[in-house]
VMD Tcl script that draws the C-alpha trace (Angstrom):
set ca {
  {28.45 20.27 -68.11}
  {27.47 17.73 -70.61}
  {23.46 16.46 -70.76}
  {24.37 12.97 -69.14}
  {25.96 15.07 -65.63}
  {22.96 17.41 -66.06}
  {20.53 14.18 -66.56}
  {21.91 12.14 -62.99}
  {21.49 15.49 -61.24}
  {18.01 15.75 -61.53}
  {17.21 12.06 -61.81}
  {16.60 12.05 -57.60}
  {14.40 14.87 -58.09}
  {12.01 13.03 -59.81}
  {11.23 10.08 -57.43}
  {8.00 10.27 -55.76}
  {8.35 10.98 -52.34}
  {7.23 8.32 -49.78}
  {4.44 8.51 -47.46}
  {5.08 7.16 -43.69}
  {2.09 5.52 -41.94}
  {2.31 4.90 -38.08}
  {-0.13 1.74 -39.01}
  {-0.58 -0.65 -42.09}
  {-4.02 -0.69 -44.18}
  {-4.50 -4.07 -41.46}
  {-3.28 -3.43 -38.68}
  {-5.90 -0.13 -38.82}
  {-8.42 -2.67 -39.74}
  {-7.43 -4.81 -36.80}
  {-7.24 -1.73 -34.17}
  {-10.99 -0.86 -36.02}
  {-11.88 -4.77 -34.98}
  {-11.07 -4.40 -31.64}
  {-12.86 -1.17 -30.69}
  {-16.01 -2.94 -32.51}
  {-15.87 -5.72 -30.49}
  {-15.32 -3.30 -27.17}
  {-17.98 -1.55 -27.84}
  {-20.39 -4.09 -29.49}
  {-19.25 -6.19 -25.75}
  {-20.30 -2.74 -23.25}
  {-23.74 -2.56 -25.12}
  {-24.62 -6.16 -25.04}
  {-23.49 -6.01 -21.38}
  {-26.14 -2.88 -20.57}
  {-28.88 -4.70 -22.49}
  {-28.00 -7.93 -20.32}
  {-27.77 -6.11 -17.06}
  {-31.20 -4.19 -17.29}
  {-30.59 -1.47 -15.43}
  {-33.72 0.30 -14.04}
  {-33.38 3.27 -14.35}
  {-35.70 4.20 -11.43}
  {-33.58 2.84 -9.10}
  {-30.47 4.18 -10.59}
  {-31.89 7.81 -10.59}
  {-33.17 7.02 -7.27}
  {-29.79 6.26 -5.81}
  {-28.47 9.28 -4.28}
  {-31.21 9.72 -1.92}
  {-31.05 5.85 -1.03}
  {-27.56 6.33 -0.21}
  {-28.04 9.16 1.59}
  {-30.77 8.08 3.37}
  {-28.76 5.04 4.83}
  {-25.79 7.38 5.71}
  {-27.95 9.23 7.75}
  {-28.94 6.13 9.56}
  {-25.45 5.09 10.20}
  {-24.76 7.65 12.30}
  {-23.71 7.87 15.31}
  {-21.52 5.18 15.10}
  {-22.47 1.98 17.94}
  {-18.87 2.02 19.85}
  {-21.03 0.52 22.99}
  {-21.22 -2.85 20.93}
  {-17.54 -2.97 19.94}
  {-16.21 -4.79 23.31}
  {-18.94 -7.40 23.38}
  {-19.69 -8.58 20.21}
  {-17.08 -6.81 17.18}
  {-13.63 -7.05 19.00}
  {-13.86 -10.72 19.22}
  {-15.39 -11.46 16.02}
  {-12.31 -9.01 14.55}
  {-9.88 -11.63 16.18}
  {-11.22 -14.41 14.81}
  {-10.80 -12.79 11.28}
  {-7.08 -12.42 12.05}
  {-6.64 -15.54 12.90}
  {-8.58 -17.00 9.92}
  {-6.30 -15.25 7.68}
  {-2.89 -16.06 9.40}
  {-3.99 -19.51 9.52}
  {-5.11 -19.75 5.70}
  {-1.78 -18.60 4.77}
  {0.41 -20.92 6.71}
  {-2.10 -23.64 5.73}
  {-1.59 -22.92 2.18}
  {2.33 -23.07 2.06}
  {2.17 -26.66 2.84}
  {0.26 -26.95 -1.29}
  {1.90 -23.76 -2.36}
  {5.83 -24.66 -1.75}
  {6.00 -28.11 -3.75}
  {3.65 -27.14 -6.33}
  {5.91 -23.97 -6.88}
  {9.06 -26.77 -6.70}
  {6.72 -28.96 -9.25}
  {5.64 -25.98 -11.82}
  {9.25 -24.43 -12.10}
  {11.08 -25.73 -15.56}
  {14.62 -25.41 -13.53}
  {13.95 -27.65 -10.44}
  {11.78 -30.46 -12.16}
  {12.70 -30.79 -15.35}
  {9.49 -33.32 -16.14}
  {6.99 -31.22 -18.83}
  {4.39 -33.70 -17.61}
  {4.46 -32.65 -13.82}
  {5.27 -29.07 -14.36}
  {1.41 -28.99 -16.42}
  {0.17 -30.93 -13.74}
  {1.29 -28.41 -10.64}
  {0.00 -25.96 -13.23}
  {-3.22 -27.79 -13.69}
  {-3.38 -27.38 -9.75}
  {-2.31 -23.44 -9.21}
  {-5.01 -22.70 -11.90}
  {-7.58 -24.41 -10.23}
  {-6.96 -22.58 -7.10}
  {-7.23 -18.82 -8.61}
  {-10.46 -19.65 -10.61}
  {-12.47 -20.63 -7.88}
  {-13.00 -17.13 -5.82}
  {-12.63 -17.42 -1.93}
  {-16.26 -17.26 -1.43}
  {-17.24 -19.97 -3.04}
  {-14.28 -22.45 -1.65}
  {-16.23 -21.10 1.79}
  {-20.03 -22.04 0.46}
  {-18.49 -25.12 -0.43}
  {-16.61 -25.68 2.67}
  {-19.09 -24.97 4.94}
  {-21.85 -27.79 3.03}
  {-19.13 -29.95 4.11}
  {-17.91 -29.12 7.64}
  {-20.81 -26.75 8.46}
  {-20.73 -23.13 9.30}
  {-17.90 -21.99 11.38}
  {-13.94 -20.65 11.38}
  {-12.79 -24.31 9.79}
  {-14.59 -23.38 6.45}
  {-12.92 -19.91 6.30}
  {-9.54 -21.16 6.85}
  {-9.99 -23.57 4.06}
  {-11.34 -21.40 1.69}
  {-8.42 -18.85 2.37}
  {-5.67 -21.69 1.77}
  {-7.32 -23.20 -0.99}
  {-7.33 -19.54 -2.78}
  {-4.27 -18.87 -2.25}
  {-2.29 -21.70 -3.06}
  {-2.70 -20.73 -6.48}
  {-1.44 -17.14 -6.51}
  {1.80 -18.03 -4.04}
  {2.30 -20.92 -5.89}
  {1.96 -19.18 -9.10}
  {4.61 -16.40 -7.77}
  {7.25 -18.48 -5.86}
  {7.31 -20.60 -9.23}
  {8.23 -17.79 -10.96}
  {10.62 -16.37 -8.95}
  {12.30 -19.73 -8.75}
  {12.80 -19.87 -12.35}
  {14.61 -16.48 -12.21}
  {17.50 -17.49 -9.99}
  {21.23 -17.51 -11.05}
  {21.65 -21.16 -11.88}
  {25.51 -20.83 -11.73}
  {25.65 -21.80 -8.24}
  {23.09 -24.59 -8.41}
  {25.51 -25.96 -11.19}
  {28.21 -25.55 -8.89}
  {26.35 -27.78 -6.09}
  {25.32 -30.06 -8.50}
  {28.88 -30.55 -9.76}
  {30.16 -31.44 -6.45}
  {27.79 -33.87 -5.56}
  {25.35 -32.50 -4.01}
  {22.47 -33.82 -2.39}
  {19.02 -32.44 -3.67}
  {17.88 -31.45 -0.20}
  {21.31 -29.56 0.05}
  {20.99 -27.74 -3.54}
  {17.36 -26.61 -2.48}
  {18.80 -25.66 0.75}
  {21.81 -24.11 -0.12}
  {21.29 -22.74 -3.91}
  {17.87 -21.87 -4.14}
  {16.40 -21.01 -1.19}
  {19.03 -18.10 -0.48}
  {18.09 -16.60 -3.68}
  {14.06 -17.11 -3.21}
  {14.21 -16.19 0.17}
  {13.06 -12.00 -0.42}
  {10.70 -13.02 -2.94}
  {9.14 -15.89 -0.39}
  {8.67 -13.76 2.15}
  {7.03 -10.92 0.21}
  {4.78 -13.20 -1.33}
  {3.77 -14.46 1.72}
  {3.59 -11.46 3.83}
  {1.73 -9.73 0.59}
  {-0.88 -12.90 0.55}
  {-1.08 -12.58 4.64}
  {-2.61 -8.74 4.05}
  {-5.10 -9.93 0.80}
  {-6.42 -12.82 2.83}
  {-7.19 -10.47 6.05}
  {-9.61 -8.44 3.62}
  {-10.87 -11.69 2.22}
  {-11.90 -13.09 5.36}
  {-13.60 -9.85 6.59}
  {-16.46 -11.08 4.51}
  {-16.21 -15.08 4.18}
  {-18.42 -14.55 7.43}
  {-21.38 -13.63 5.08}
  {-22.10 -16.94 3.89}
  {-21.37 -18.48 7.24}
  {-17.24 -19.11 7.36}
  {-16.47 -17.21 10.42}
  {-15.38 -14.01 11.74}
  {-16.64 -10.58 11.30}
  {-18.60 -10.93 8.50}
  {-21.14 -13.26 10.63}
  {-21.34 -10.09 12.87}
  {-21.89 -7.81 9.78}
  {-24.43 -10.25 8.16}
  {-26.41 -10.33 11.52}
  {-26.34 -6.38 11.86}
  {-27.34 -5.62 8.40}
  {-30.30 -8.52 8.44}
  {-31.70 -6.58 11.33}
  {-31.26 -2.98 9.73}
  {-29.27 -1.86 13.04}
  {-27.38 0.31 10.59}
  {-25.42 2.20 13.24}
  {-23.76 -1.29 14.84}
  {-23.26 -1.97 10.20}
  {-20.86 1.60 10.39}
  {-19.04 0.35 13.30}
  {-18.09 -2.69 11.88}
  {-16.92 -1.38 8.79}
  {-14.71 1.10 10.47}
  {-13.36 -1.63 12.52}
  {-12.96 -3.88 9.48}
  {-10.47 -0.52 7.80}
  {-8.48 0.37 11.07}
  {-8.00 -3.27 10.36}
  {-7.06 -3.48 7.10}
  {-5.29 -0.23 7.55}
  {-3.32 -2.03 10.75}
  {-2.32 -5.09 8.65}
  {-0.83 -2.96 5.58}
  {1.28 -0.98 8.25}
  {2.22 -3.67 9.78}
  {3.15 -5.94 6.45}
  {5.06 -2.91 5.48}
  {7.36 -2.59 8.80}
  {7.93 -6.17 8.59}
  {9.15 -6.11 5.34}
  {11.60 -3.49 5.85}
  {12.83 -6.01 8.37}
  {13.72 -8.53 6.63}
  {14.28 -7.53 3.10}
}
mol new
graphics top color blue
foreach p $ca { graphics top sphere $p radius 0.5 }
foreach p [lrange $ca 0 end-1] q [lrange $ca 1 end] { graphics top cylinder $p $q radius 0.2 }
display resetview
């Protein structure tokens, strides 16, 4: 074997051999960056809550303490003054949702790319949904009831107003998901635009409408169990009054009415569902 054979054998031999890293030098500096900033963010956040740590340390017999006074639970008070109050939270909720389609629908139409093909109004429905989810249900119903006064009208704004935003957000979305084949099709023979929505993409939207809607129906009924603290309406009034006057047992009955409720409403969503999807 001559020294020029001998010479390419060995030549792979003596390359270095390379070193895998899951990471580069910054990306590890990055990930470093980001844990800094978590943790820099937790203790600024401890510093600016100012704990006391009295009270902390003191909390397990406070809590037990007002366990012990919420029992036994004040069933005589459900008929009279809970059951009706429970009602009225149902009602705030169904209405708030069926309210809120009449916004939700044509700002969906408005914010998906495929139906309005106009940048300017699809930012401007967008403009719209956002504003909805950033302002939290409570406050729609502070500011709702400066204007119409205390009472189930303020609560059933405040729940539409909320949730235009999240099933207009949604519906947009699944709108811009559909199959546009057959809308092309509809389109192509002349179609009028009330029959393409009505024919192309509401058969396709249809599951994902009603899911978003029933979904929205059971949020809002846990929403408007409490609008009632700051004077919208329904079973939070009752809780508000019960807790002002430390009648703790009549506080324990509520709140188990308030989750067979909830409970109730998630069953039922559920069945429903399985109906028509």
């Amino acid at each position: 074997m001559s020294s020029h054979t001998q010479s390419m054998e060995q030549a792979p031999m003596s390359q270095p051999q390379r070193h895998w890293q899951r990471f580069t030098p910054l990306q590890r500096l990055s990930r470093y960056l980001v844990y800094l900033v978590i943790v820099s963010a937790f203790v600024i956040s401890v510093r600016t809550v100012e704990v006391i740590p009295e009270f902390l340390f003191d909390a397990p017999q406070q809590m037990a303490d007002m366990f012990a006074r919420m029992w036994p639970l004040e069933w005589a008070s459900y008929p009279a003054t809970i059951h009706g109050a429970l009602m009225e939270t149902l009602h705030i909720a169904t209405l708030g949702t069926l309210l809120c389609l009449l916004l939700a629908v044509p700002l969906a139409l408005l914010n998906a790319g495929n139906v309005v093909a106009s940048p300017w109004l699809n930012w401007l429905a967008r403009f719209f949904l956002v504003s909805s989810r950033s302002v939290n249900s409570l406050v729609w119903a502070l500011l709702f009831v400066a204007v119409f006064g205390p009472g189930v009208i303020a609560g059933v704004l405040a729940v539409a107003l909320r949730s235009v935003g999240f099933v207009g957000k949604l519906l947009a979305e699944a709108i811009e998901e559909i199959n546009m084949g057959s809308i092309e099709a509809l389109r192509a023979t002349g179609a009028s635009t009330a029959s393409v929505l009505l024919k192309g993409y509401w058969p396709q939207v249809m599951p994902a409408f009603f899911s978003i809607v029933l979904f929205r129906w059971d949020i809002n009924v846990r929403e408007s169990a409490v609008l009632g603290l700051v004077g919208a309406g329904g079973i939070g009034v009752v809780l508000s009054d019960a807790m002002n006057l430390f009648m703790w047992e009549r506080v324990a009955t509520i709140l188990v009415s308030i989750l067979v409720v909830v409970l109730l409403a998630e069953w039922l969503v559920v069945q429903v569902r399985k109906r028509l999807l």
